[in-house]
C-alpha positions in Angstrom: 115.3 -15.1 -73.4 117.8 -12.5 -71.3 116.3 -9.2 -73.4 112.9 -10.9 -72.5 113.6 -11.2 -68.8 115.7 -7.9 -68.6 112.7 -6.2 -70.3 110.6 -8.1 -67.3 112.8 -6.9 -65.0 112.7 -3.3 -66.2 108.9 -3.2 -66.2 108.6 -4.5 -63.2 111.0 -2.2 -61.5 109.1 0.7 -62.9 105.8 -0.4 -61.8 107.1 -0.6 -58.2 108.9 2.8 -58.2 105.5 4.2 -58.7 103.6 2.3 -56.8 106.4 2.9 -53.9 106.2 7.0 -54.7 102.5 6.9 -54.5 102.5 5.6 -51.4 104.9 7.8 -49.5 104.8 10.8 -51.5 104.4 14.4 -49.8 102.9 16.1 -53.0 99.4 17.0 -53.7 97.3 14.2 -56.2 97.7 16.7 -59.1 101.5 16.3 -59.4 101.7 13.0 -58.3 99.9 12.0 -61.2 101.6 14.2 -63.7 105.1 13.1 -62.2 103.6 9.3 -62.6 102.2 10.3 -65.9 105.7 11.5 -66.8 107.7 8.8 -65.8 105.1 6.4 -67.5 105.5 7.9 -70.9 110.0 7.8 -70.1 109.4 4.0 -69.3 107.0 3.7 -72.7 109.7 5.4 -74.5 112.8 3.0 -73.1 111.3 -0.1 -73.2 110.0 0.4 -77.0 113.9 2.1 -77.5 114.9 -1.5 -76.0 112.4 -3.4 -78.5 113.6 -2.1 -81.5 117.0 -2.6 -80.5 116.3 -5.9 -79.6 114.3 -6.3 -82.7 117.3 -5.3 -85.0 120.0 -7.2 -82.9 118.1 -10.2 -83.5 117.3 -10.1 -87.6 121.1 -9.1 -87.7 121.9 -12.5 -86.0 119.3 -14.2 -88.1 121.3 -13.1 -91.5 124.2 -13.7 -90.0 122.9 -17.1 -89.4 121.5 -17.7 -92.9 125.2 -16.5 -94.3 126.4 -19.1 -92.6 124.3 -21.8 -93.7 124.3 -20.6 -96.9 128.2 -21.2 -96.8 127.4 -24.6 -95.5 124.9 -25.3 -98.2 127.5 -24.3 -100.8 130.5 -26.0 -99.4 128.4 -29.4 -99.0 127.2 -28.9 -102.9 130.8 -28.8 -103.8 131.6 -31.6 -102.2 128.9 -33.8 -103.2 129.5 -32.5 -107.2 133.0 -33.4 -106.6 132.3 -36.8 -105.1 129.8 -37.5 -108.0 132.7 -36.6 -110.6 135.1 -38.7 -109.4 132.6 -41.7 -109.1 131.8 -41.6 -112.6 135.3 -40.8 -113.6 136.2 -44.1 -111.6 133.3 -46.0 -113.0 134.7 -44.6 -116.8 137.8 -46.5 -115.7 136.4 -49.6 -114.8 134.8 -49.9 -118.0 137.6 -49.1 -120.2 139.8 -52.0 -118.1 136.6 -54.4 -118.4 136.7 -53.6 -122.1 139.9 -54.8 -122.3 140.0 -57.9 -120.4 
């Protein structure tokens, strides 16, 4: 949500910087343009820059993620083998002193 609303932010902040040059500008239409075209293509070029990072920062913390429940996973499974082990181990016993009573 914070690379969303900083990419916001960044968009928006470009859109007035033009909009704010336009308006008090001293240069002929032609360059105006050009310099708007310019900065347009800049601001196309950092905010898809920002996207890919963002992109890549974001399937790193996904595998990350999935290491971790993967661990999780595992450790739980060892567990739960070990608690069923020791449950039939115990019910083994139980039978071998019921046997003998």
């Amino acid at each position: 949500m914070k690379a969303k609303n900083t990419l916001l932010a960044i968009a928006a902040s470009a859109f007035a910087g033009a909009l704010i040059g336009v308006l008090f500008a001293p240069d002929r239409g032609e360059r105006i343009r050009r310099d708007l075209s310019k900065r347009g293509r800049r601001t196309q070029r950092d905010l898809t820059k920002r996207g890919r990072d963002f992109a890549d920062m974001a399937k790193d913390e996904l595998e990350d993620y999935i290491d971790y429940m993967r661990e999780k996973y595992e450790d739980a499974k060892r567990h739960t083998d070990d608690l069923i082990e020791r449950s039939e181990e115990a019910t083994q016993e139980l039978k071998r002193k019921l046997n003998k009573s």
